[in-house]
Structure formats: C-alpha cells, structure tokens
C-alpha positions as CSV (number, residue, x, y, z in Angstrom):
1,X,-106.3,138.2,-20.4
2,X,-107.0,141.2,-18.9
3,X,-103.2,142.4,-18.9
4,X,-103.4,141.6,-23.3
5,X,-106.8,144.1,-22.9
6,X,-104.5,146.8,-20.9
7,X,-102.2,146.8,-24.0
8,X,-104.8,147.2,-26.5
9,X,-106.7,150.0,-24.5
10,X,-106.3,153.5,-26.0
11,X,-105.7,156.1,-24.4
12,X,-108.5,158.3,-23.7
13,X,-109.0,161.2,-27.1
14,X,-108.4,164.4,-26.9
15,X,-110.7,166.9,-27.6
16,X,-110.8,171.0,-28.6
17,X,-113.4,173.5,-29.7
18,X,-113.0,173.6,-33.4
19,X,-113.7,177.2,-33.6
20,X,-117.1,176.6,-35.5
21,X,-120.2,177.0,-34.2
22,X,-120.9,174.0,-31.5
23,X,-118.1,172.0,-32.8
24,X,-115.2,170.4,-31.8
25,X,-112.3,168.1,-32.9
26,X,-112.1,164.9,-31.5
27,X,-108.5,163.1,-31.8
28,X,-106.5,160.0,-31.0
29,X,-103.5,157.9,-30.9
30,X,-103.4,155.0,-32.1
31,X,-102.2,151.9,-30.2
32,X,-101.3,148.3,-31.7
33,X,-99.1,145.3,-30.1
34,X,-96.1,147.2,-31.6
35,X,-96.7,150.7,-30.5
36,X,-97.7,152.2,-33.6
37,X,-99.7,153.1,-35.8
38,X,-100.7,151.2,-39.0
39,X,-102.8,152.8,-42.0
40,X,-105.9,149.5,-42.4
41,X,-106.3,150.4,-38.2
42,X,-110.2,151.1,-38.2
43,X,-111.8,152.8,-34.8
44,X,-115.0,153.0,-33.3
45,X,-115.7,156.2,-31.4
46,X,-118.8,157.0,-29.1
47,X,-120.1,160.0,-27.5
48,X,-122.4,160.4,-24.4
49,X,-123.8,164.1,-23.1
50,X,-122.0,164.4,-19.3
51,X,-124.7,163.7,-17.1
52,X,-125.5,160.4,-15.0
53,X,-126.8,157.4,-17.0
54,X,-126.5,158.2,-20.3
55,X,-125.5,155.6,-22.5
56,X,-122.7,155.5,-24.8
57,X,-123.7,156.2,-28.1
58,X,-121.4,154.6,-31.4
59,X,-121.2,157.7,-34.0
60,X,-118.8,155.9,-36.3
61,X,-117.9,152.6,-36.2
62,X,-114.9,152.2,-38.8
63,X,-112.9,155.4,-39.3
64,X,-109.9,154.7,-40.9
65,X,-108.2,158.5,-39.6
66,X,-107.3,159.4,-36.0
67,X,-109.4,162.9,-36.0
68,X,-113.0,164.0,-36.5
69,X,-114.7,166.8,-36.2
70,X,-118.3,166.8,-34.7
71,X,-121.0,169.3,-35.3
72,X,-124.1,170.3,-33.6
73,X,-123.3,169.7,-29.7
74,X,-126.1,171.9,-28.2
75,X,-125.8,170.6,-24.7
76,X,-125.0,172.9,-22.0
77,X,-123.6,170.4,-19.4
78,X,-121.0,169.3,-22.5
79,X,-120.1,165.7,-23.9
80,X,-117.4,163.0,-23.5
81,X,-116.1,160.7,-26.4
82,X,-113.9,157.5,-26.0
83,X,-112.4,155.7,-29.1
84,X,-111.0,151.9,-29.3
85,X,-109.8,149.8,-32.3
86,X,-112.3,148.4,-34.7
87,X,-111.8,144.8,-33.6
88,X,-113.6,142.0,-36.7
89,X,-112.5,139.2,-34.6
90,X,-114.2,137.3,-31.8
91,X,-112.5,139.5,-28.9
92,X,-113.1,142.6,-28.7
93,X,-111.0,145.6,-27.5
94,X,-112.1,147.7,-24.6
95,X,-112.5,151.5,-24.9
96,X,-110.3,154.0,-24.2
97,X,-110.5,155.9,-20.4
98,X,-113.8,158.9,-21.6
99,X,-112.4,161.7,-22.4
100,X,-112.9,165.3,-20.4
101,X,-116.1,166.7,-21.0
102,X,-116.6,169.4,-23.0
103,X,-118.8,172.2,-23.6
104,X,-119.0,173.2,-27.6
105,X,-119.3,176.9,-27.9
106,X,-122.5,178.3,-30.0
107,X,-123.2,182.2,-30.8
108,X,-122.8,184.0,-27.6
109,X,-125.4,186.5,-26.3
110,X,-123.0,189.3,-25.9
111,X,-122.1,188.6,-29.9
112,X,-125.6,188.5,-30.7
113,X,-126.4,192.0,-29.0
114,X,-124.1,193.4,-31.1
115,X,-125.2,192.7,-34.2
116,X,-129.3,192.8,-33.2
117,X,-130.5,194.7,-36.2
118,X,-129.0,192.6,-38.9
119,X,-131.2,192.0,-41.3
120,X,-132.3,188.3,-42.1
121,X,-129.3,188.0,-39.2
122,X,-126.9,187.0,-42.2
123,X,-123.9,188.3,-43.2
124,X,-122.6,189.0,-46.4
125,X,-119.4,186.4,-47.7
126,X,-117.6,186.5,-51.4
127,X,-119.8,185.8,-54.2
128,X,-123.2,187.4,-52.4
129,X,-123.4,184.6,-50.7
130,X,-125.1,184.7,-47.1
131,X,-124.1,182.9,-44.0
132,X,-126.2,183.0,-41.1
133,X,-124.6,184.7,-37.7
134,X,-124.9,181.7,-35.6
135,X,-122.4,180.1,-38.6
136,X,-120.3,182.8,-39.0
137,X,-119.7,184.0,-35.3
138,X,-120.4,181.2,-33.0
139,X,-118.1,179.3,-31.8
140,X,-115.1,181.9,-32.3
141,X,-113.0,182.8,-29.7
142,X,-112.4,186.3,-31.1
143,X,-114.9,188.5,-33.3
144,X,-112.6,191.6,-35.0
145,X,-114.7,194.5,-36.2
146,X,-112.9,196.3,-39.0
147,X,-114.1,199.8,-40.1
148,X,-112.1,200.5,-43.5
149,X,-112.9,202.1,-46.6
150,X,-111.3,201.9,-50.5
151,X,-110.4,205.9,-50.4
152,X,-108.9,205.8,-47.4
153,X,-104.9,205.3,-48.2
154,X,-103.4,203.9,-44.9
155,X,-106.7,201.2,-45.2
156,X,-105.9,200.2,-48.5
157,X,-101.8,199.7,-47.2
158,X,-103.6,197.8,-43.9
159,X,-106.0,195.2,-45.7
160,X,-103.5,193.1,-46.9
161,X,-101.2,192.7,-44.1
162,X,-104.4,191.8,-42.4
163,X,-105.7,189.5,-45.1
164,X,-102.4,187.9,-44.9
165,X,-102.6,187.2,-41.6
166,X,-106.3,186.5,-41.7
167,X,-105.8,183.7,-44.3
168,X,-102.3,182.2,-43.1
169,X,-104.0,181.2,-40.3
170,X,-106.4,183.0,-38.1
171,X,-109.8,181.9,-39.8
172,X,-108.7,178.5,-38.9
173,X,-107.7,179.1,-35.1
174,X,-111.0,180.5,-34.2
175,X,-110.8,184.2,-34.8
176,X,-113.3,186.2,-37.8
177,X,-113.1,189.5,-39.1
178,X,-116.5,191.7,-39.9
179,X,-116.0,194.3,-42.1
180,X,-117.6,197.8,-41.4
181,X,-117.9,199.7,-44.9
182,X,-117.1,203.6,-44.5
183,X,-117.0,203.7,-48.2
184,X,-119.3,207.1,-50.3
185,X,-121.3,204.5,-51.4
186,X,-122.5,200.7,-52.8
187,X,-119.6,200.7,-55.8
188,X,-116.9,201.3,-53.5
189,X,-117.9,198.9,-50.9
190,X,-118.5,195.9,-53.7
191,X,-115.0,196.3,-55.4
192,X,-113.2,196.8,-52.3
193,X,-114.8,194.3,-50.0
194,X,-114.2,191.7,-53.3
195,X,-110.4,192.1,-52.2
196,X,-110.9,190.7,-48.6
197,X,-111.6,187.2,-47.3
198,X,-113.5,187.5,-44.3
199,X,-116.9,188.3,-43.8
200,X,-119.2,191.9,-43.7
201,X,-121.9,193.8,-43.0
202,X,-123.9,194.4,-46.0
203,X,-124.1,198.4,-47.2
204,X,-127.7,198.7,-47.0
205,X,-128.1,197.7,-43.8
206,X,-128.0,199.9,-40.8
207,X,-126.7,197.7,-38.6
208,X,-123.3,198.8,-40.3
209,X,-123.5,202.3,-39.2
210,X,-125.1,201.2,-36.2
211,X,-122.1,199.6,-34.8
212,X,-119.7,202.2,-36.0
213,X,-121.3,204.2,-34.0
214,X,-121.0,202.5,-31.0
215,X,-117.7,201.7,-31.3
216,X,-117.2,205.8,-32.1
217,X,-115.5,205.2,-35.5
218,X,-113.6,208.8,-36.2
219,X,-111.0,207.6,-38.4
220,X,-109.9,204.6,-40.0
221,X,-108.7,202.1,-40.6
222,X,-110.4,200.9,-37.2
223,X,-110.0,197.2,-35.8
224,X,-111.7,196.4,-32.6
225,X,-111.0,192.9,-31.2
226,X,-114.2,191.3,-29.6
227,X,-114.4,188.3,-27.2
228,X,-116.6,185.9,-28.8
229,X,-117.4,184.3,-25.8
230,X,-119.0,187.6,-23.7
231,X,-119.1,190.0,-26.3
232,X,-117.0,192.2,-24.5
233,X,-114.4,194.5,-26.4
234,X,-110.8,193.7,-25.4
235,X,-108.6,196.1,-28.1
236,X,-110.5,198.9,-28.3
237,X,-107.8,199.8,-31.3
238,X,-105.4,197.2,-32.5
C-alpha cells in the first residue's frame, strides 16, 4: 500500500564537500519498520547531474554503511543523490525525496594564479613524494601559506603547535598548509620540512621565493590564510 511505501521511504541524504578535490560525502539514515537501524540493511544510492532529464543513475547497489564518499564530480551545474533500502524481495522500496544539489569544488583559479610557476605543478609531500596541485589544493576551503625556517627560533617553538593543530583535525576539515622554506639552503629545508605533515614548495623551485615575495615575507615565522575558493588572502598574518 502506498501508506507501507511512505514508511519505508528514506529520507532524502545529506550531502557536504568532502574537502578533496571535486568530492563530497554523501550520507543517510537509515529507516526500517522499527525505526532503526540494523547492521545486514543494504542500500542502493543513485546520482543524476542537476539539469532537466537526466536519468537517475545506480552507483552502488548494496552498500552495507550509511556514508560514501564520491570523487570526480566535474559538473558545474552540481549533482543530486537519493538512497533507498536494498529490497531482494518482489516489492521494492521507493527512493528517498533527491537530495539538494550540489556543486563539488575543484582547484580554484585564484589558487592556481598563485602558484603558476610551479614546476611540473606538483608539490612536494613526506617521502619525495609528489602530489599534483589540483589534488593537494582543490577542493579546500582554506590554503595557509607558511614561511618558516629551521634557524629561526620562535619557528621552530611555532611548527608544532601548528602541526598539532594541523593533524588533530584541520587536514580533515578542508584546510592545507604550504610550506614556504626560508632555510640557507637544501639541508636545512629537508631535515626540517621532514618534521611537518603538510605539504611544500620544493627548494629549487622559484615559485617558493616567488610567493614570498608577494606576500612581502620580512620576518618569520609567517602564516597567511588563503581562501581556496577565490584565492584571495583573508589573514594577511595569523
């Protein structure tokens, strides 16, 4: 009956940016005859770009959690999911109400400007490995830029209370932190950026001193708080 439908129908899923680049989380509650949820509930979600006539599209058809993260959204006019029970039995359940659409974020052009000159447009991560700047920047709601060096004595007491708060949370909630070497020379930078978990600028590369410039480094340590989605500085010095 269509009352025993309205009791199985979901409730539409919520969805965020995931802070990645063209991501977002997609989540949902769960709804069975008792309220609940139960652990063997399977769903179905489906996901349709936000423009007239698109079908629906089924991206998973059994997940056994009540979150997922979904990569690669590219559109401009944004997406909508909607979520139901996995049903094995002749009658199926209807989907949830479509979610709001949503827009993922990618690497913003005002982010991009700034870093222009980076060669192989990579940055540097633990381990020399490279991660390219649409995967490191885009998607993040805030871009810090931190000018720091190993001889400087106030930097060396600042770096931890920032890694602290960098790894406690922060790289999770859509913020990254680019380091800016003012260190005498390649040595200095290696052992001191190997104490930090963010990302950097590699020393050989003049984009490094190329943005220190712009941002008129004259002492340190400097942190300058970008927003990721115009590229626009919004703590000049916090």
């Amino acid at each position: 009956s269509k009352d025993s439908e309205k009791q199985h129908q979901m409730d539409a899923p919520k969805v965020v940016l995931a802070g990645s680049n063209q991501a977002v989380v997609v989540s949902w509650i769960s709804k069975n005859s008792s309220g609940g949820a139960t652990t063997t509930t399977k769903y179905e979600l489906q996901m349709r770009e936000n423009q007239g006539g698109i079908p629906w599209n089924t991206i998973a058809s059994s997940l056994s959690g009540t979150e997922v993260r979904k990569k690669n959204l590219t559109s401009k006019v944004g997406y909508q999911f909607r979520v139901r029970q996995a049903n094995d039995g002749p009658n199926e359940t209807p989907f949830s109400s479509p979610s709001d659409p949503i827009v993922a974020l990618g690497l913003s052009p005002g982010i991009k400007r700034w870093f222009s000159t980076l060669e192989n447009g990579q940055l540097i991560a633990q381990n020399n490995k490279t991660i390219s700047l649409e995967d490191a920047l885009g998607g993040k709601e805030f871009v810090l830029l931190y000018a720091s060096a190993h001889w400087c004595g106030p930097c060396r007491q600042f770096t931890p209370q920032l890694a602290n708060w960098y790894s406690r949370g922060a790289k999770n909630q859509g913020v990254e932190v680019v380091f800016l070497s003012a260190d005498h020379d390649e040595n200095g930078f290696e052992s001191y950026f190997k104490t930090m978990p963010w990302l950097s600028i590699d020393y050989d590369d003049d984009t490094r001193e190329g943005i220190m410039a712009q941002i008129r480094v004259t002492g340190i340590p400097r942190l300058v708080v970008l927003d990721g989605r115009t590229g626009r500085i919004i703590e000049d010095n916090a």
